[in-house]
Every structure is written in C-alpha cells, then in structure tokens.
N, C-alpha and C positions, 0 to 999 in steps of 0.2 A: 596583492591579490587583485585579479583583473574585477571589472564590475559591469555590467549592463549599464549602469545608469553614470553620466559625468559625474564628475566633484559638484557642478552646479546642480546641477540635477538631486543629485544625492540629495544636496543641502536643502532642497526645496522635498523634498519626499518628507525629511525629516522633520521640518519645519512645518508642516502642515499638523503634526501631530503633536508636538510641543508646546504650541504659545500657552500664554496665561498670563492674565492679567492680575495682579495680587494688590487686594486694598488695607484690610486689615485682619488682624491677627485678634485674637479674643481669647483669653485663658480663664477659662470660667470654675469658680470652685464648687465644688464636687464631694458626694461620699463611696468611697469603691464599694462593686457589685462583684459576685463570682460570674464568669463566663467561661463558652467551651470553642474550641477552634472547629470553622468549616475546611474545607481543601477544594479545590476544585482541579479537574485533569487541565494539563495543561498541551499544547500545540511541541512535538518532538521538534527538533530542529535537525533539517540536514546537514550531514557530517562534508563540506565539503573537501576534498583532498587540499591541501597543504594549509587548513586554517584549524581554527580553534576549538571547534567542534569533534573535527577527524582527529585532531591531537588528544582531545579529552577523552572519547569512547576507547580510544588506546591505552588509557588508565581508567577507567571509567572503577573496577576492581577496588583501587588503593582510594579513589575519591567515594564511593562509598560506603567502603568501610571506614571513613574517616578517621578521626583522630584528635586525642589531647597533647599531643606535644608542643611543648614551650613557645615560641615565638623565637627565629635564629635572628638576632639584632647583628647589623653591622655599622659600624661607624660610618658614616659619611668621611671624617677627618682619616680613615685608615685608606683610603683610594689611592692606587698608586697610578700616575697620570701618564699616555704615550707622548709621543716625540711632540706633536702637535698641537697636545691639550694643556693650554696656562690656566694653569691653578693655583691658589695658593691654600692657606689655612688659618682660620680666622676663626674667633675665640669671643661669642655671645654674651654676654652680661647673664642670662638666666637660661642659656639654652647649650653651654660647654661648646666644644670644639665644632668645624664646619668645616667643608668641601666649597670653596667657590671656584667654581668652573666660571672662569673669563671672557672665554670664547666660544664659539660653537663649533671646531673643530678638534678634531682627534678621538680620542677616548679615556678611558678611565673606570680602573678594573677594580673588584674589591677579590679577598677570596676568604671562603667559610668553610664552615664543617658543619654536615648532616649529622646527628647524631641517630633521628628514624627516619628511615625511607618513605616518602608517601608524596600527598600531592600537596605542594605549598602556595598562598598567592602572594603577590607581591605589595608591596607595602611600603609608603615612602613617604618621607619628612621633608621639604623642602621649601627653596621662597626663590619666587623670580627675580631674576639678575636684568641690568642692561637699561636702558631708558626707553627703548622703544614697548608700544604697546603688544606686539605682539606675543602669542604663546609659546613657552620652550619646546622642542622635539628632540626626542631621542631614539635611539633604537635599541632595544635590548638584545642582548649575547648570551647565554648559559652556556659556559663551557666551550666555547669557541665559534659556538652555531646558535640561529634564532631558531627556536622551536615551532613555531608557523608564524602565515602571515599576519596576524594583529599583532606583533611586537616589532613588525620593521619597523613601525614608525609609533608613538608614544607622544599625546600632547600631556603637556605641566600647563596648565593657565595658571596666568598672574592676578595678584588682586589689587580691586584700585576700589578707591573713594572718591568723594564729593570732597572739593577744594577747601570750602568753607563749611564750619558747623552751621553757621546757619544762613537761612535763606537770603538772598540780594533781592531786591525789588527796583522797578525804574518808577517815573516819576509819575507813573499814573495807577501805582499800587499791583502791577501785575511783578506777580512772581518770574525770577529771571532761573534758566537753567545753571545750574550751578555746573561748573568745567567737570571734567573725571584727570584725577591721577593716580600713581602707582604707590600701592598701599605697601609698604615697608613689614609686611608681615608673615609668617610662617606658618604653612598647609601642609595637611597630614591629609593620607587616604589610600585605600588602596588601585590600582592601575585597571581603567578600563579599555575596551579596543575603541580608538577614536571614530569611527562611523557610527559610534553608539548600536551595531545589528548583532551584538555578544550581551544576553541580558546579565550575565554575570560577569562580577572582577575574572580578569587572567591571572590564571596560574600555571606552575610546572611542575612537573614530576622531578625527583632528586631523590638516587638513591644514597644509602648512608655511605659517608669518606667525602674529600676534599674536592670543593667545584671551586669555579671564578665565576663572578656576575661584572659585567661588562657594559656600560653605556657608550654608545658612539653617538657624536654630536652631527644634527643636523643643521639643529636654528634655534638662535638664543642661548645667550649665557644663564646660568643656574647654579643655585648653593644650594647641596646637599648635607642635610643636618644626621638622614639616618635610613636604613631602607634594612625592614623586617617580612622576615619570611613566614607566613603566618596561616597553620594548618585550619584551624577553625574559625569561620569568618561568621558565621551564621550569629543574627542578632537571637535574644534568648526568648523567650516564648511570653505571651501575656503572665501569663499565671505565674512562671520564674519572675519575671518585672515586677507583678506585685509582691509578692514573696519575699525580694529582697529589699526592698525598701519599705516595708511592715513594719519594722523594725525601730524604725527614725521615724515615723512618721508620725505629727501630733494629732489631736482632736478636734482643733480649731475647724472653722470655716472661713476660709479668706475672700475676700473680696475681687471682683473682676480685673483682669489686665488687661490693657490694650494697647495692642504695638501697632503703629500706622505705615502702612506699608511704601510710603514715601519714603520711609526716615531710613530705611537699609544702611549699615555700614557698615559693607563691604559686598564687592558682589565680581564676578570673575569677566566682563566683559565692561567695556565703558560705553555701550552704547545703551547700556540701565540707567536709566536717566531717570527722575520723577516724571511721570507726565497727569496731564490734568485731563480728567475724566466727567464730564457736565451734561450725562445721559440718566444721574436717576441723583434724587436731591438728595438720600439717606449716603451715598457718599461721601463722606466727612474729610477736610474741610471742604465748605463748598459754595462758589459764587458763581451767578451767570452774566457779572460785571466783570470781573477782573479774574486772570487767572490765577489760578491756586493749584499748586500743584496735591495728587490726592491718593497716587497711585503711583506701580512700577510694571514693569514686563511689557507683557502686550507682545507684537510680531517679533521686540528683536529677543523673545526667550524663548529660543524656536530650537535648539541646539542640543544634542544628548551630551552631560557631562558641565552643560549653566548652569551655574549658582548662585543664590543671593543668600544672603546674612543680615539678621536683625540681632539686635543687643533691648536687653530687657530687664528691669530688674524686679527682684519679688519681693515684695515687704515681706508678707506672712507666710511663713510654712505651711501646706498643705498638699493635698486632690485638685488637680485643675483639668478641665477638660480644655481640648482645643479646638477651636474654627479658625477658617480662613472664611474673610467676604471677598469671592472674586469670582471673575466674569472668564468664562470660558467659551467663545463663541466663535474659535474663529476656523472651526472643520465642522461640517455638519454632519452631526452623529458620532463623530470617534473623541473618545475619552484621552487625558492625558496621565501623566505619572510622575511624581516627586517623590524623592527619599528626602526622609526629615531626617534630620538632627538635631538635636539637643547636647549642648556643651562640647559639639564635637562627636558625641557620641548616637547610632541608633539604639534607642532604648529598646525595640521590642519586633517582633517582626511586624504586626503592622501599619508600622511605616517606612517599611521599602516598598517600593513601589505603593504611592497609597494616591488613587486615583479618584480624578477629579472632569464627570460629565462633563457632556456637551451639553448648553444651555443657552439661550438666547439674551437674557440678562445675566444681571449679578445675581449670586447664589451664596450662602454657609455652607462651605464644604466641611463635616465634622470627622475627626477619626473616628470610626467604629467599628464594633466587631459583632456579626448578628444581628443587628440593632440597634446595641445597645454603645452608647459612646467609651471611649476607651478613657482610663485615669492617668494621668502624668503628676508625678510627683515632685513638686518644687520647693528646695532650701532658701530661705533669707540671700537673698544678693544677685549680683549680675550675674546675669545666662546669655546664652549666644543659640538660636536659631535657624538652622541653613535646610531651604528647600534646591535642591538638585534634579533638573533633569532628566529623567531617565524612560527609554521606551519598554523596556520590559517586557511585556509579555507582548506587543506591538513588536517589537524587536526580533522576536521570532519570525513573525508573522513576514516581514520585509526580508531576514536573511533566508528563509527558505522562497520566496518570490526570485528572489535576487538568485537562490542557487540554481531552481528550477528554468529561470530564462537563459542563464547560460547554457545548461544543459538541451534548449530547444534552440541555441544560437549555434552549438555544437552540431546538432542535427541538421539542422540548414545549410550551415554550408558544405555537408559532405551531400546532400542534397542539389546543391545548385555546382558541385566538381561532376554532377552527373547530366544536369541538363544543364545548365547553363542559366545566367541571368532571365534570359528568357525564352522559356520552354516552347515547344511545340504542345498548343493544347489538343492534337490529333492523334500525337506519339506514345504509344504504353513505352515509359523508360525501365519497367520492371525493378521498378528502389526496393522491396523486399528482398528480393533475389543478389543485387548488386550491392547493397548497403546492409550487412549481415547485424542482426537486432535490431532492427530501426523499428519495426511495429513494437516491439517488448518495448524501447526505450520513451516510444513518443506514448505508451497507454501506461506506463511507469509516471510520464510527466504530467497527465492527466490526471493518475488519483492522486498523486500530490495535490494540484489544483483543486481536486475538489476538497482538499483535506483543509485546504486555509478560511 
C-alpha cells in the first residue's frame, strides 16, 4: 500500500510516540475491591480501498456478531513446502513436531477446514531461524490471494539476550555493556500489520468447507511450531478476571516484589541494551562515580510490535497490584501504550493498550480502573512479564492522517494536469467545472481534519 510518508519517515512518526524508558517493576500486595467498567468513543478509522479497514467493514456483520468457535489448530509439521522452499521436520524435546523453514525463499502451504463461517485472526507459534539479527517476513495467501494490503508483508522478530548472566565490569568498577544474542526460544501471538497504523490483530473472513493458508518467504529463515485461527480474541473483563481466580486464591498478604528493569531476559531487538540513568538518585542501583547500569528502553523502544520480558518469581500466593517507575519524556504531551502480559497471557482488558503520560521526570505509572488500582493475582513460582509496543488508539489517529493526505495528494495532482506546476496567478482555471467533485472531496478532507 502506497504511503505519504518514507519507511524513514514513517519510522520517525512512530518513534516519536513510543519510547519509554522502564526502571522498575513493583508488585505490591493488595485486598480486591468490586469495580465498574468506563468506555469512552473512540476516533472511526478510514476504510481505505485495498487495506484492512475496507476489508473489515466488508464483514464488519459476521465480526460482530462474533462468536464461540473452537480455535482451527494447524500443525506447523503438516506444511507441505513449494519447489523453492527447503524445509525439513524437526522434533522438540517439549514442544512435538516443527516446520523449519531453511531459507527465505519459496512457499509453504497448509490446508484446513472451517467448520463456522465468520471472521478469524491469525495466530502463530514460532521461533527465529538463521544467525543473522534481523526479523523474519512473510507474506500471507488465503486461498490463492492476499486479502489486502497488511498481509503482503508480516514481520516475526526474533528474541535475543544478554551474553552473560551476569554483569562484566573493567578495572575501574564501571559496569560494561553486556553483547545481545539470539535467544533460542519460542513466541506465540497473534499477527499484526507491521507499520503498527492497524490498532488491532489481522484477521480474515472464511466461510465454512476447505481453504489453504500459504506463506511465501521474503527474508529470513523461520520454524513453524503451529498457526491457529482464532474467532475470539478479546481479553475477558475485570470482573470475569476476578471471578475466576476467587476461587484459588488465599487470604494471605504477601510481601512486595521488585523486578529491576535492567535485568529483562529477553527482549525482541538488540539494541535494549541496560543503559545507566544518573538524573534522580531514587533510581536504584545508583552511583554518580562509576557506571551502573539501572534501566532499559529509552529512544531505541520507539517501534509498534517492541518487546521486552522480565522473569519473576513469587514466593507467596496472593493480590498484587502493579507499578512501573519509568520516565516518559521524550514527546511533549503525547502519551504512549504497552499491552501487558502475564505468563504469556493478557489477563484482563485493561492492559491492552494501558497508557502511560507524558512527563518530564520519572513517574509510577499504576494499572487502574476509575481510580482505583487493578488486582493481579499471582501463584508461588516463576512468571514472565512482556510489555509490548503498541499505538492504539494513536494508531488511528496516524492511519486516517495517512489516508486523508493521500486522498489531498490525489487532488493535486489532477489539479496541477490542469495548470501546471506553475499556475498563472491572473488565470480563472475553472477546477470546479473541469475537476467534477473537487469542492465535495477537498470539504470531505476537511471535516476529516477536523475530526482528528
């Protein structure tokens, strides 16, 4: 799909909206309160012809009226691969059969069955192949054809670590940047459009009988574990969250956790590096002799679709509320957005998209709902932590910006096929009369503008 803005460009739009800097994590224990959900309207998004949007109001119907149907699982291991694509099949210690895709060229088709018709998103298991750092692409095919333009191209990022567990120091006590490598491990999620301007996963319509789903390689090798088609994505409601885990949960009061946002392990770019932060001393650890590393993020978690991951464990079962201490300062006025997860999973709706001011220092950014702080409920043992990325409701805000300049780049040039680069400013060229809707389209482009 064409864009007003470069790939550089873009990258800098989005990046202005993104960064954050992440210190630490605080899980503090807690007794649950009843609460009720606010809503607020939210900004439509223009449908532009051959993308994601135009495709969706074309079902908009079967999406919602949703739906409980099963999750359609396909093997990765059942892929049957074209002339071009070396693959083989490879066999996990804890994970059963796999897809490794060798190369980045050819394809590699699966085929299913619908049992109900409606609208599915996609959903995929897999772990970066190859030794180079960069992220895998692919293109998706339904049934012979890409349903619009956010599925020609699909990024996979890979995950990488810190070389050493622990820190290196030189001989003058300053902490040394520890290298990044490619973490050997397996990522589940569902598919988003890579410019991050689609606030939701991609999905397709499929009606019930026999399709093919088809990836064709751009760049990068990749092993495919599993890829589900999955009608109901929506996380389940505060009040469902508590509800279910009522049940297990003890009477205890546990004690604080605190995960230091250096210590991430695992995170989807290598250029998440620790970095040392020596602007406010409650920053922990922290010297104004030697460096210490204290902190992560900053400009390079600028991207929709960046991730990082802490590991954590819980001695005590209970209620814990959660903070983040981090510094958000690097757009004046505009707010950013992270989907949390917990074990892999979002526990609740809100933390999709759970946004975090603009501010000039470090700040507790707390989950809450009304007010009042939200409960997460945590079992004895190791947990896993992933904030991700995401512009969301921003994301709007830029795909119809994006839709409406083209639509005024359209106008111009059928504009300047009538005068020329450079007009006679003496000449009435009569562009209503000769340009048939140009007034409707350019006061169409206007209350858009003013609608953002």
């Amino acid at each position: 799909m064409s864009s007003f803005l470069s790939g550089k460009q873009r990258l800098q739009a989005v990046a202005l909206i993104l960064c954050l800097t992440a210190q630490t994590f605080a899980f503090t224990a807690c007794r649950p309160v009843a609460d009720s959900q606010s809503a607020g309207r939210e900004l439509a998004p223009i449908a532009v012809p051959g993308g994601y949007y135009e495709y969706r109001s074309r079902h908009m119907e079967s999406i919602s009226a949703g739906g409980r149907a099963g999750d359609v699982i396909i093997s990765g291991a059942d892929g049957s691969a074209g002339e071009q694509a070396v693959t083989r099949i490879l066999r996990a210690e804890d994970d059963g059969a796999y897809l490794l895709w060798e190369n980045e060229e050819g394809e590699v088709s699966w085929d299913f069955t619908i049992q109900d018709a409606g609208f599915y998103y996609i959903w995929i298991r897999y772990k970066g192949a190859g030794s180079r750092f960069t992220e895998a692409v692919r293109k998706v095919v339904i049934d012979g054809e890409t349903p619009y333009d956010e599925l020609e191209s699909v990024s996979f990022s890979k995950a990488f670590a810190n070389a050493a567990a622990q820190p290196a120091y030189d001989n003058r006590g300053n902490q040394l940047r520890p290298a990044q490598v490619l973490a050997d491990v397996w990522q589940e999620g569902l598919l988003y459009a890579e410019d991050g301007l689609v606030a939701e996963p991609l999905g397709v319509y499929l009606e019930k009988g026999s399709h093919t789903f088809t990836f064709i390689g751009f760049r990068e090798p990749i092993a495919i574990a599993e890829i589900r088609l999955r009608m109901d994505i929506q996380p389940q409601s505060y009040e469902e969250y508590l509800a279910s885990v009522q049940e297990q949960a003890t009477g205890g009061v546990p004690s604080e956790i605190r995960v230091q946002g250096e210590a991430a392990k695992l995170k989807s770019s290598p250029s998440f590096f620790p970095i040392a932060a020596r602007d406010n001393c409650y920053t922990e650890p922290f010297s104004l002799d030697e460096t210490v590393f204290n902190a992560i993020g900053g400009e390079s978690w600028n991207l929709s679709g960046q991730w990082i991951e802490w590991e954590f464990t819980v001695r005590e079962a209970g209620y814990y509320k959660l903070g983040i201490r981090c510094k958000q300062d690097y757009y004046d006025g505009m707010a950013v957005a992270r989907d949390i997860e917990l074990d892999g999973r979002m526990l609740f709706t809100e933390l999709r998209g759970f946004s975090i001011d603009y501010k000039t220092g470090w700040q507790l950014a707390r989950i809450q709902r009304d007010g009042e702080d939200c409960l997460i409920y945590l079992t004895p043992g190791v947990h896993t932590l992933r904030l991700t990325a995401r512009l969301h409701k921003t994301s709007t805000v830029l795909h119809n910006l994006q839709a409406i300049t083209q639509d005024m780049l359209a106008l111009y040039e059928q504009i300047v096929m009538v005068t020329g680069v450079s007009p006679d400013t003496l000449r009435d060229y009569e562009l209503p009369k000769r340009i048939p809707g140009l007034l409707a389209s350019m006061e169409t482009c206007a209350d858009r503008l003013d609608e953002l």
